[in-house]
N, C-alpha and C positions, 0 to 999 in steps of 0.2 A: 536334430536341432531345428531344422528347414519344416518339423510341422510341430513345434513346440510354440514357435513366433506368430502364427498366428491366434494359435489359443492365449499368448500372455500380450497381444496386440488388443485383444479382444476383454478381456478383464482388466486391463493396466488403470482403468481410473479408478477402481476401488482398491487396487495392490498396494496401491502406498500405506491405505490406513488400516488393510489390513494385514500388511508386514509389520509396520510399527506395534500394533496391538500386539501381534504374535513376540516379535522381539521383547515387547515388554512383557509380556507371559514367560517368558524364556527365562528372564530374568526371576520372576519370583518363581518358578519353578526351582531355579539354583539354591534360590534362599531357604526358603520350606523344607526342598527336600535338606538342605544342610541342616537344619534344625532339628531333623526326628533321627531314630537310633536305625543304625545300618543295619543290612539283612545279614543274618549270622553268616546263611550256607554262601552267601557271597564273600565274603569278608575271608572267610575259609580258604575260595580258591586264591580270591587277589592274594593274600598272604605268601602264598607257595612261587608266586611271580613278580613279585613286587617288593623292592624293601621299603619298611615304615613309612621312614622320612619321608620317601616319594608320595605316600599317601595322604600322609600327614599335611603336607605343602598344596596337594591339589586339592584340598578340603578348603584350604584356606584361600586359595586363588579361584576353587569354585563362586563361595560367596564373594571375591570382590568381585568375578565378572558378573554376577547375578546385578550387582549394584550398576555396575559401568552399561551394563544393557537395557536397563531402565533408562537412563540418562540419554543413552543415544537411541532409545524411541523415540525422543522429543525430536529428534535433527532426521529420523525418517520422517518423521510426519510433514517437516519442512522440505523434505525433498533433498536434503543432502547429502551430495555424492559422495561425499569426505563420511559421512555417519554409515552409509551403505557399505564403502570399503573395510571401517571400523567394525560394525555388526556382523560382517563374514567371519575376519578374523576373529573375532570374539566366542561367533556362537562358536566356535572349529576347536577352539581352547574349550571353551565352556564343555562341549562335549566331550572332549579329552581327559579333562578335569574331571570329569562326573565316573567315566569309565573307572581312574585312577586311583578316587578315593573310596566307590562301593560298588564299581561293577554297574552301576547304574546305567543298562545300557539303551531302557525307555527312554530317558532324557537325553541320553546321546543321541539317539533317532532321531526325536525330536526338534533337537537344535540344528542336526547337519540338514535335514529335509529343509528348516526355515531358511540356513543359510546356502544351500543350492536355488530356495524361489527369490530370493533377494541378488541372484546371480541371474540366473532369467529374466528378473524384471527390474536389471539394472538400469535401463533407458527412462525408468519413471525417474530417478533420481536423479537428476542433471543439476541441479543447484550448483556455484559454485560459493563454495562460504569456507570460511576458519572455525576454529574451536568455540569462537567465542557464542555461534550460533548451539553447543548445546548447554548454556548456562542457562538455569531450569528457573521460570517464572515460580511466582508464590504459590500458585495450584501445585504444578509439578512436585514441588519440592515438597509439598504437605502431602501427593501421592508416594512418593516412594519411602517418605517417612514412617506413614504408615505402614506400608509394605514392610519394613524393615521391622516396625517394631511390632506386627503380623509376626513373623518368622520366629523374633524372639520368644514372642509369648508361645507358641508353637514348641519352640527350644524347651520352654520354663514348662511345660505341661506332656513334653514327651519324658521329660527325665525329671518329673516330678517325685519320685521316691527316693532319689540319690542325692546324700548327705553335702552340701555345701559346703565348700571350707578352700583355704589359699591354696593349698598343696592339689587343685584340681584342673589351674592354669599351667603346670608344667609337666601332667602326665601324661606321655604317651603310650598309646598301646592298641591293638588291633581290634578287641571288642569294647574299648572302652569310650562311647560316642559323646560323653558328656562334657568333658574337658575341650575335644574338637570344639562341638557348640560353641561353648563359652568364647573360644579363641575366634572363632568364624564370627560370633555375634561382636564382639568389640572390633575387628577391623573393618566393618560393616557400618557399626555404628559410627566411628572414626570417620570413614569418607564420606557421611552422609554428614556430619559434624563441620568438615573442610565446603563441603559445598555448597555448605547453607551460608560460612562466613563469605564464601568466594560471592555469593549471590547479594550479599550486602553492598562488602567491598567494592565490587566492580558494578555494581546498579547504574543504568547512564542516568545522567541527569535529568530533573526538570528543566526544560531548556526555558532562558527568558523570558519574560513577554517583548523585549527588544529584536529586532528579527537580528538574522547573517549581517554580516557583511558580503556584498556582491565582488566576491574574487575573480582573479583573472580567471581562472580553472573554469568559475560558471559561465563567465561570456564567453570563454571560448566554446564553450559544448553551447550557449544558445546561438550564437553564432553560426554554426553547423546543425541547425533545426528550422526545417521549414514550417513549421507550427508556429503561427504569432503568436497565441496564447501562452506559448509560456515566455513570453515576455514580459507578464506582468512579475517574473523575477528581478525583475530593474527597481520593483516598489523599494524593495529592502525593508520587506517587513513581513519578510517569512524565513524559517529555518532550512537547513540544506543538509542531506543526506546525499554524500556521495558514494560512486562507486569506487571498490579498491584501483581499479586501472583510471582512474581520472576521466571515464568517458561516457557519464550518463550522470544523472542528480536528480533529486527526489524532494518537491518544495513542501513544506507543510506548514500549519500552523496549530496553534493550543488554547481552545477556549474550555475551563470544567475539565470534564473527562474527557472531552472529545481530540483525537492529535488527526487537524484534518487538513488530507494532501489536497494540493491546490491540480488541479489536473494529472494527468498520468506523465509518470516518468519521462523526461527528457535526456534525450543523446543514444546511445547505443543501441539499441531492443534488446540483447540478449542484460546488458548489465541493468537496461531499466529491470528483467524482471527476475533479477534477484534484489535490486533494488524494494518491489512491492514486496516481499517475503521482510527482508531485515527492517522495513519500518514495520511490519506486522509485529514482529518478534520483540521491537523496542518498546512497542505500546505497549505490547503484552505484560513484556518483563514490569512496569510502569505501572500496570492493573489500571491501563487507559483502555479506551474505547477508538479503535482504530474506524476510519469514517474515512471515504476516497469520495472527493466531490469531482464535479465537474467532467465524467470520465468521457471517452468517446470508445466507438467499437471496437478499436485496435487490441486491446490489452484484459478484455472482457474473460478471456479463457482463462488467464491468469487467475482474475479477481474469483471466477468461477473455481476453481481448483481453493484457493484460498479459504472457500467456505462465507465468501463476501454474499449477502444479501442486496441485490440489485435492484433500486427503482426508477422508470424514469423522470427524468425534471424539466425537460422540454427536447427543443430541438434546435442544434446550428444550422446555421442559413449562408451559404456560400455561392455566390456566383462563377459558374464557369467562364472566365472574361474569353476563350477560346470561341465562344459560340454568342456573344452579348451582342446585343445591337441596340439600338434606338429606334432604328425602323417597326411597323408594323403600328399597326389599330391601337394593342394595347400598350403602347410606350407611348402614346401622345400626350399623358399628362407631365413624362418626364422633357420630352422636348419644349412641354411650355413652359413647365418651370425656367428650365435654362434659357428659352426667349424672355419671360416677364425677368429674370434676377440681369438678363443683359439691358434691358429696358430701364431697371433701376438703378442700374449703373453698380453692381455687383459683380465684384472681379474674383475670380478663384486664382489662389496663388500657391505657390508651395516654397517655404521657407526651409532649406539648408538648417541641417546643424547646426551646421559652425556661425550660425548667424542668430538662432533661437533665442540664445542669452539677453543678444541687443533687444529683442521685443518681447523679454519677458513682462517688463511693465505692461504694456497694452495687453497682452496675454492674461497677465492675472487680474487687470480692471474687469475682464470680460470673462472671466471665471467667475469674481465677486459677487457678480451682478447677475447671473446665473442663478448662483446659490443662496442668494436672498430672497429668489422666487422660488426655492426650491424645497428642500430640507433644514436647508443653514448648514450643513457640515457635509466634509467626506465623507465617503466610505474609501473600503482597502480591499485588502486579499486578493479578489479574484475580479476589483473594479478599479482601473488606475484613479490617482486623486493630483487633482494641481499641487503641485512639489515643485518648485524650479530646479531640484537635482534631478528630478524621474523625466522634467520637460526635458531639459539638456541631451538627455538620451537617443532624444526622435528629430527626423526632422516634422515640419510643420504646417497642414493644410489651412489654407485661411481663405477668408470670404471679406473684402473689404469693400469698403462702403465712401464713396467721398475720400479716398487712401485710408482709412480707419480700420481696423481690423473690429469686424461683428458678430466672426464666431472663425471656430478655429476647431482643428481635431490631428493629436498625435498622430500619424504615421508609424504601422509596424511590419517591418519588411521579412519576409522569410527567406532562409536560404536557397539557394538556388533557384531564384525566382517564382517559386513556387505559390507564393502565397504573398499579399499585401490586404493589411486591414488596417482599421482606427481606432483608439482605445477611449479616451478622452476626449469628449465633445462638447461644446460650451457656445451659447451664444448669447446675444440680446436680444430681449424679445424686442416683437412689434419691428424688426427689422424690412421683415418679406413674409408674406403666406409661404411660400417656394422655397425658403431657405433651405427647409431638411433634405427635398426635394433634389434641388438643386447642386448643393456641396454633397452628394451619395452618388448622382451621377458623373458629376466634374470627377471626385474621386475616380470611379469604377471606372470609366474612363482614361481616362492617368494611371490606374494598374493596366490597364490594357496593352497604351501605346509603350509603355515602360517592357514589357513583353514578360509580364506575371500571367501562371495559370490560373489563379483562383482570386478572387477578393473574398473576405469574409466579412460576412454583415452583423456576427455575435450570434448570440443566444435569444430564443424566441422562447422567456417560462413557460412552463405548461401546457405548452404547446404540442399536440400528437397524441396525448394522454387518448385509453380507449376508458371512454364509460359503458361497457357493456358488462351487463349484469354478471359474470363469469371474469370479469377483470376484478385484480386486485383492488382492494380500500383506499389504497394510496392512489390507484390512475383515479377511481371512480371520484373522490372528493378532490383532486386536482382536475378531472374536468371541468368539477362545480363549480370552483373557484374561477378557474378562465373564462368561464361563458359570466359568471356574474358578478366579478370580483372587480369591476372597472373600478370604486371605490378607493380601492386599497391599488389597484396598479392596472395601467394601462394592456392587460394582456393582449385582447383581439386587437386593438388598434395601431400595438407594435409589429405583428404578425404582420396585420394587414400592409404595413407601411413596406415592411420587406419584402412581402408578395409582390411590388411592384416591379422588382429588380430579378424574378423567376430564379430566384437559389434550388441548389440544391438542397435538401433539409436532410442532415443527419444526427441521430439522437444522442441524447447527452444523457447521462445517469449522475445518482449519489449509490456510493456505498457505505454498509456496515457489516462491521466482521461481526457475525452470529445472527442470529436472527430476532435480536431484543434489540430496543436503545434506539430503535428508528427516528420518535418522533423527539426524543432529545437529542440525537444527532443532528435533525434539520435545526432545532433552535438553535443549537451551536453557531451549525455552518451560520445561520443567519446571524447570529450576534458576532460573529467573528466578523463576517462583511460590514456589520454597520458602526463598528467599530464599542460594541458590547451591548447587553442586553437589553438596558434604559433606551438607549436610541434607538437601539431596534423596534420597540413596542411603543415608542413615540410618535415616531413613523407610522 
């Protein structure tokens, strides 16, 4: 065994799809060969050691397991452990069955060698999932149907000269292969009959265009996440996919075909990523377009193994507050802001929770006014919007002016100190040149002394993208767009603005499952954020 493990260490990323494949081979192997007429000289000896019935019986339990090993090739492909334990047992019968009914001792080979490397390269299947993971999408179920009615026709043209008639369902007898058929072919046909209703029946839904409700269950796992970002689960305007142990959740939302998660998994690691498997498997079943926006490096192997097509869409920008200062040559413009916004009589303040509510009037006058110079409307998803339920949530950075609040930005705290950032930012113009200036250092500052490791400063679009001629379509025209797209969006100059505060910059991605649907993907994500497609391209 001790030199087995490094030869199936060494192959295990391609063993999954190619166990699955084989298991589904196994499976129409049972079917096929159940369909054609048994070898006499075998039939001969089983006969002399075997009585009928027992024959009779693993003929018929041949074919169902030929069907049932179709079906849970779909749940190897997914990686579960629950379909890998099933598939042993199965081929083990399978080939038991085949011995049984003709001596068929190729396909017992067969079956027992697939189900010993499914035992060897049991550590590829770790999923942990129920039954319900192998309810067979509309593809599937249009493959095995086929296959099924393969075997038949197979049936219908091996024992094409034998006279049809009622009396051929209840004959048994040791060379008489045509009646088996028949019998094999209707229990065959039967579960594939059950499975196509079950697949109706139990289809999950189109979920709303109204999102979740924000349950205890989800604050308490955001709660225990030092990621601010997924705190824009507070919008309540995204759907929620959790774990069966209640210790991780999965945000997404549904514009078209597209069902697109808002960042990666939140709460547990091991249940986020069986989490990324079951919304895979729900689009699927759905014949949606499964799309992972927003992703960071954490969870990338996953998406990898998923068969997710990866590009990137810029890069986060983090400050180490461990190592921040003010001091030094090139922090002098931030020290001046802070002199000229004290000079104006500009006070930075930080406004409690429990107090939010009282200044939500001046809060949303200075949102208004904002957004009359701006767009004229929210956005959502993956961008907080003035809500006074989402405000309530936070406490509240402000910059006041004469005591007047002039601009203000939600506060979002990460667990264990780890992490402080700002979601929502709004001011009046013509207040101060200094203003942004100003309230980013006050902030980072105030995560400092509050004793946070990180502040995050967000997402820098397209930012990092390589335009070198051996780079993909996607970086090479998101370069183009960053160097000359100021028209349509401030790229370099938002970069530049966070370049002053020396983040860390880590990359952020979008996905799509397969390698089509890319550039409708991004429309999606984009009309999901601007709150649909019109505004989006009005914008």
């Amino acid at each position: 065994m001790n030199r087995i493990q490094p030869f199936a260490s060494a192959v295990r990323p391609v063993a999954v799809y190619v166990l699955s494949a084989l298991v589904f081979s196994g499976g129409v192997v049972l079917l096929i060969t159940g369909a054609m007429p048994p070898d006499g000289s075998r039939i001969a000896v089983l006969r002399d050691v075997l009585p009928l019935p027992f024959a009779e019986t693993s003929h018929l339990l041949a074919s169902l397991t030929g069907v049932l090993l179709i079906v849970l090739a779909r749940g190897l492909a997914w990686r579960v452990a629950l379909a890998r334990r099933m598939a042993v047992a199965l081929l083990l019968s399978g080939a038991a069955f085949a011995m049984m009914r003709s001596l068929d001792w190729e396909a017992a080979l067969a079956l027992t060698a697939c189900a010993a490397a499914l035992i060897v390269f049991r550590d590829a299947f770790y999923r942990h999932a129920d039954w319900r993971s192998f309810r067979l999408s509309p593809l599937w179920l249009a493959g095995l149907t086929l296959v099924v009615a393969a075997s038949i026709a197979v049936g219908f043209l091996s024992f094409r000269d034998v006279a049809y008639r009622h009396e051929l369902w209840w004959q048994i007898a040791w060379h008489d292969g045509a009646p088996r058929f028949l019998r094999a072919a209707l229990v065959a046909g039967v579960v594939v009959g059950i499975l196509v209703i079950d697949s109706f029946l139990n289809r999950p839904g189109q979920p709303s265009g109204k999102g979740d409700a924000v349950t205890d269950e989800i604050r308490t796992i955001l709660a225990g996440s030092p990621d601010t970002a997924a705190q824009v689960a507070l919008l309540a305007d995204k759907h929620f996919l959790v774990s069966d142990d209640r210790s991780a959740f999965l945000m997404y939302g549904v514009y078209g075909r597209s069902w697109v998660t808002m960042g990666d998994p939140v709460g547990d690691r091991r249940a986020g990523r069986d989490l990324i498997w079951r919304f895979a498997d729900m689009v699927d079943r759905q014949n949606g377009r499964a799309v992972f926006y927003a992703l960071r490096p954490d969870f990338l192997p996953e998406y990898i193994d998923l068969g997710v097509t990866l590009v990137k869409t810029g890069e986060v920008g983090r400050v180490d507050l461990g190592s921040f200062s003010l001091e030094g040559r090139h922090k002098q413009d931030l020290r001046s802001a802070l002199r000229r916004m004290e000079r104006e009589g500009l006070v930075f303040e930080v406004i409690g929770k429990a107090d939010v509510p009282a200044a939500m009037p001046a809060l949303q006058a200075v949102s208004d006014a904002w957004l009359s110079g701006k767009s004229g409307h929210e956005k959502g998803f993956s961008l907080g919007r003035f809500e006074p339920a989402y405000m309530r949530e936070f406490d509240c950075a402000v910059i006041r002016q004469n005591g007047e609040i002039a601009a203000f930005a939600n506060i979002l705290r990460g667990a264990d100190h780890h992490e402080l950032s700002v979601d929502l930012i709004r001011y009046r113009d013509g207040v101060s040149k200094s203003l942004m200036d100003g309230l980013f250092a006050h902030l980072i500052l105030y995560a400092k002394e509050a004793g946070y490791r990180w502040f995050s400063l967000g997402g820098s679009p397209l930012a990092g993208l390589s335009d070198n001629a051996l780079a993909p379509v996607w970086s090479r025209l998101g370069a183009f767009v960053y160097r000359h797209g100021d028209h349509f969006y401030k790229f370099e100059g938002l970069r530049a603005f966070k370049e002053k505060f020396d983040p860390v910059w880590t990359p952020q991605y979008v996905g799509v499952r397969g390698r089509m649907g890319l550039t409708a993907a991004l429309f999606d994500v984009a009309s999901l954020i601007s709150g649909g497609a019109a505004r989006m391209i009005r914008k």
